[in-house]
N, C-alpha and C positions, 0 to 999 in steps of 0.2 A: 198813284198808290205809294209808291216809294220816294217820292221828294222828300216826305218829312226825314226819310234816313240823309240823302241828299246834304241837306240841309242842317242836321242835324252835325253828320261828321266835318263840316265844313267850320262847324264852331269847336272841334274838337281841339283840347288842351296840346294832342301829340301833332296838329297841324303845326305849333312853331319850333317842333322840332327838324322840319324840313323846308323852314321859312326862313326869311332874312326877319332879325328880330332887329329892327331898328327904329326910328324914333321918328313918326312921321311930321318932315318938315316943311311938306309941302300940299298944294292941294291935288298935284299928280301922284304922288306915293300913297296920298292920305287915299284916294281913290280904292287901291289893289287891295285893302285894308278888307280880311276877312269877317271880323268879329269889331263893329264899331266904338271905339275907345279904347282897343289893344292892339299894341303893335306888333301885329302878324301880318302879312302878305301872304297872297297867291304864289308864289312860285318866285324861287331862286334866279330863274332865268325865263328868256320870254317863250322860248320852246319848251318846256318844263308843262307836264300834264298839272291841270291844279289840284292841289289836295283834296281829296275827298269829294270830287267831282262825278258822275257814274262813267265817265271814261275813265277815271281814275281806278275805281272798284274794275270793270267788266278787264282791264287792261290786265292788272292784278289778278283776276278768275284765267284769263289768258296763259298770264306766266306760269298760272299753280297747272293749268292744262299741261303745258311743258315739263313741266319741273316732275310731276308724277307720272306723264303718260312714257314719255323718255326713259326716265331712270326704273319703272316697275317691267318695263319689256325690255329693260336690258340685261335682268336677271333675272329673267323666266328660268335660264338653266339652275341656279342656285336654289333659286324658290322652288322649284318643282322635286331637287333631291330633298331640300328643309322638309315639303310636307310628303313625302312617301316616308321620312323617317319616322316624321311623327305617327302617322297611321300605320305601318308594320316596321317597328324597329326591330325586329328578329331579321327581318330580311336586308334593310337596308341598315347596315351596323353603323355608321358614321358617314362624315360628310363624302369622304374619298372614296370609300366601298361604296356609299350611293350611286355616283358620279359615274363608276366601275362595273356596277350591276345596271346601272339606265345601260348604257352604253352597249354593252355585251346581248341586253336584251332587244333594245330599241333602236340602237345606234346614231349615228349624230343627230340625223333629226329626231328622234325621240326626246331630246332634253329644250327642243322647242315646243313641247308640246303646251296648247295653252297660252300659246303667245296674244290670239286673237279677244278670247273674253280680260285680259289684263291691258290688251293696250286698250282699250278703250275704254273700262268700267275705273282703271285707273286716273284716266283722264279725264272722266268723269269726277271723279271723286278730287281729281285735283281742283278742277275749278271752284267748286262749294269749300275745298278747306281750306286756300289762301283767301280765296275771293269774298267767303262770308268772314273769313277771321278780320280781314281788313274791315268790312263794315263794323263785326261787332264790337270791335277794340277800338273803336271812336265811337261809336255808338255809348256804347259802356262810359267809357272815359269821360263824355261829353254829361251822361246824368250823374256822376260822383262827383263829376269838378277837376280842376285843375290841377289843386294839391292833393288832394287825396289820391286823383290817377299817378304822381308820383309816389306818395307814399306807400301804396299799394298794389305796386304793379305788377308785379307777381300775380297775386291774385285775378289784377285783371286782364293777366296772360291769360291765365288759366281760363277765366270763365269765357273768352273770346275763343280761344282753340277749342273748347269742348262744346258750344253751339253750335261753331260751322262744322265739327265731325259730325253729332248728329244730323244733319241734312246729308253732309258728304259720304255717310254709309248708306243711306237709305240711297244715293245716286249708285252707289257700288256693288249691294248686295247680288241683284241678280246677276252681276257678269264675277263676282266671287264664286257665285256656287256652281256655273259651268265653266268656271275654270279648274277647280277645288276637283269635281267629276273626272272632268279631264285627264288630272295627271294622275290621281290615285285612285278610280276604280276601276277595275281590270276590266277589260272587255267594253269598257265603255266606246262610244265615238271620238271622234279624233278632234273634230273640230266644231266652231261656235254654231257653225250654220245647222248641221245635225246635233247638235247636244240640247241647245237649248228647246226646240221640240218635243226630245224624249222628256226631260223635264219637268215640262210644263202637261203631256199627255199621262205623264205616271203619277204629279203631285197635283197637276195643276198651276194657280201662281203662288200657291204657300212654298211649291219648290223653290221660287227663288227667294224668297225672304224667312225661312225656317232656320238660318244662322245670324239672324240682323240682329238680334239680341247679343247673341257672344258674340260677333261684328264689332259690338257699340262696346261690348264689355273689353275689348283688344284693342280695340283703336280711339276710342276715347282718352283712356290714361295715355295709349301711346302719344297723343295727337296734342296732350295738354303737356306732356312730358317735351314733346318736340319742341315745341314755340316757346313756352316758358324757361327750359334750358336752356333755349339759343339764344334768345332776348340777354337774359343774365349772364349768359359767358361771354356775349360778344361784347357787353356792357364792362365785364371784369378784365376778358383781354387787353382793353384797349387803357384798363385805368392800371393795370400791372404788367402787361406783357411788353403790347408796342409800344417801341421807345418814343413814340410823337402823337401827339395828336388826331385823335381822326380826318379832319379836315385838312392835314397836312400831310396826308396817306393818299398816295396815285389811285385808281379806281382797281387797278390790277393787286393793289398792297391789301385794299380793305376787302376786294372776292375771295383772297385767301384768307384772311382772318373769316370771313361769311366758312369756306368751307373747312375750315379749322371748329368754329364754333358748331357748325351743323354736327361732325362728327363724334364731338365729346357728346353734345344730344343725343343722337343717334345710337349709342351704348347705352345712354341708360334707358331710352324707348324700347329696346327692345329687350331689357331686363322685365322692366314692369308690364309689358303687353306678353311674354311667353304664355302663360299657362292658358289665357284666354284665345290666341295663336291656335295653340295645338288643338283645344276643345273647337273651334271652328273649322278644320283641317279633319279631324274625323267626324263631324258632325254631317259636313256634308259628305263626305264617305258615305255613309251606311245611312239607308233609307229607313226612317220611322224611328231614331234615334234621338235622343234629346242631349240639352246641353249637360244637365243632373246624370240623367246614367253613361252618359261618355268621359264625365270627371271622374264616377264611382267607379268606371271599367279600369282606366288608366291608374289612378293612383295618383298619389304625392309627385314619385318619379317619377312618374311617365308624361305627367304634364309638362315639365323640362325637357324633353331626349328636342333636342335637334336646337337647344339654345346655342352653341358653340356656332352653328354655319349661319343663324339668325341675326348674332351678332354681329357677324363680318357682314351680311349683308345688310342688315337696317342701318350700320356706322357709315358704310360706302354710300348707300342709298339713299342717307337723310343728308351726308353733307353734300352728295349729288345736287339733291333737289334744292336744299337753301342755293348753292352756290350758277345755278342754271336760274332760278326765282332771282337772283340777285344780277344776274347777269341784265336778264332779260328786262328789268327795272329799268336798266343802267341804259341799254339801248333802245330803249321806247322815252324814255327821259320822263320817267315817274320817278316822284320824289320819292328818297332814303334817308329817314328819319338816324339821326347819327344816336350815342347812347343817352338817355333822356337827362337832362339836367335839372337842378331842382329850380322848383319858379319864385322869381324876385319876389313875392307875396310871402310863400312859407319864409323863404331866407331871412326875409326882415322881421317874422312872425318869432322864428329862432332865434337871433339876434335882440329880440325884445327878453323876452323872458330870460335869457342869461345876461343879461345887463343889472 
């Protein structure tokens, strides 16, 4: 069922960007030759996963398991004061009086609460958003073409991070909304084994999926926001910041530039996904509520209150996850595609016309 993807990414334009692009002069070299009459290869070295191979992808779904299961259960305490503020901001005034009032009320474990529907529903969700984004950004690439996935790559950031979040929410939905229960509604149960029952006995399965819509509306922008940001900063770092060449950056030089770029991302994800944020954070709140009359209740403000501790944590959070994604690349020995360069084809196409 899925070779044609297989196969398809394997002819993809961004494969020689993690290839030795050299000039096959031999009938050994000519062999490793991915796409026949272009000099691209299989892998930079002999241990090297091959591009676009499904160990390639499933490895990839691996790292984003990491990269989101890790980094969303390491700030369950932050997340859990972000949405109680959202949902009663008379009570919980700010990030530190959050912090002040859990504590006083619940005490140190109380700011665990919730840990169990997040490590999992986010590791979920991590595998479908690296793991589909890799397929579909060679996917994609591969029906536009060569030059065009450069001239337009942005674009086809975008449209690659915003199909694997679709899947990747629908993986995450139900373990959001007993988590979401969890920490903001009073009297509820404590944990995933007892919550998700009440749940499902009071809604049914619409319980868990009756925020999947402002889910997609939060994390979609955030998700196209993520990958597209990072791609283009890592891309502009390396052609203004670092003073050398990628390829002549230690693997330790370019994980910091990875969570350098993650971070400037990560601010602005978590500008453009707030309002939809918070309307998911009360939504599963309060039973029989919709996404329409929890914007009308809120208001303008109110869909903002808890951007300030959102911020710190999507900015920590996101260049977490690139720089853990990036790690774990680095020691399973999958290719990392460096910043894209334009191809000899357009170059010469350029060069024609201003002649």
């Amino acid at each position: 069922m899925f070779s044609g993807f297989w196969d398809t990414s394997r002819k993809s334009p961004f494969g020689g960007a993690v290839c030795t692009t050299v000039k096959a002069e031999n009938d050994a070299l000519a062999s490793r030759q991915l796409v026949k009459g272009r000099n691209i290869v299989a892998a930079a070295t002999p241990d090297e996963v091959e591009f676009g191979s499904m160990k390639y992808f499933v490895l990839c779904g691996f790292g984003g398991l990491l990269s989101c299961g890790i980094t969303h259960t390491g700030i369950v305490p932050l997340d859990l004061v972000k949405c109680r503020i959202q949902v009663d901001p008379a009570k919980y005034k700010g990030i530190f009086n959050g912090f002040k009032v859990t504590l006083r009320e619940d005490g140190g474990r109380g700011l665990a609460k919730g840990w169990a529907p997040t490590a999992i529903g986010y590791s979920m969700q991590g595998i479908c958003k690296f793991g589909f984004y890799e397929v579909f950004k060679n996917l994609y690439s591969n029906l536009i073409g060569e030059e065009n996935s450069y001239l337009y790559r942005t674009s086809l950031y975008l449209a690659a991070s915003a199909s694997a979040e679709f899947f990747a929410d629908i993986a995450l939905s139900p373990m959001e909304a007993v988590k979401v229960r969890i920490q903001t509604q009073p009297g509820f149960v404590n944990t995933l084994r007892a919550g998700a029952p009440v749940i499902y006995r009071e809604e049914g399965l619409w319980g868990f999926y009756k925020g999947l819509v402002p889910l997609w509306c939060r994390q979609i922008p955030y998700t196209m926001m993520k990958f597209a940001c990072f791609e283009r900063t890592v891309e502009l770092l390396y052609k203004f910041v670092v003073p050398k060449p990628r390829d002549e950056c230690s693997k330790g030089e370019q994980l910091v530039v990875t969570f350098a770029a993650g971070y400037i991302a990560g601010v602005f994800c978590a500008i453009v996904s707030h309002p939809a944020d918070t309307i998911v954070s009360k939504l599963n709140q309060a039973k029989g509520s919709s996404a329409v009359s929890v914007a009308k209740e809120l208001g303008f403000g109110g869909l903002w209150k808890g951007l300030f501790a959102r911020i710190i944590m999507i900015g920590t959070l996101t260049a977490a996850q690139w720089f853990i994604y990036d790690a774990v690349k680095v020691a399973l020995h999958l290719p990392r595609p460096p910043p894209p360069q334009m191809p000899e084809s357009l170059r010469k196409k350029l060069e024609a016309k201003q002649a």
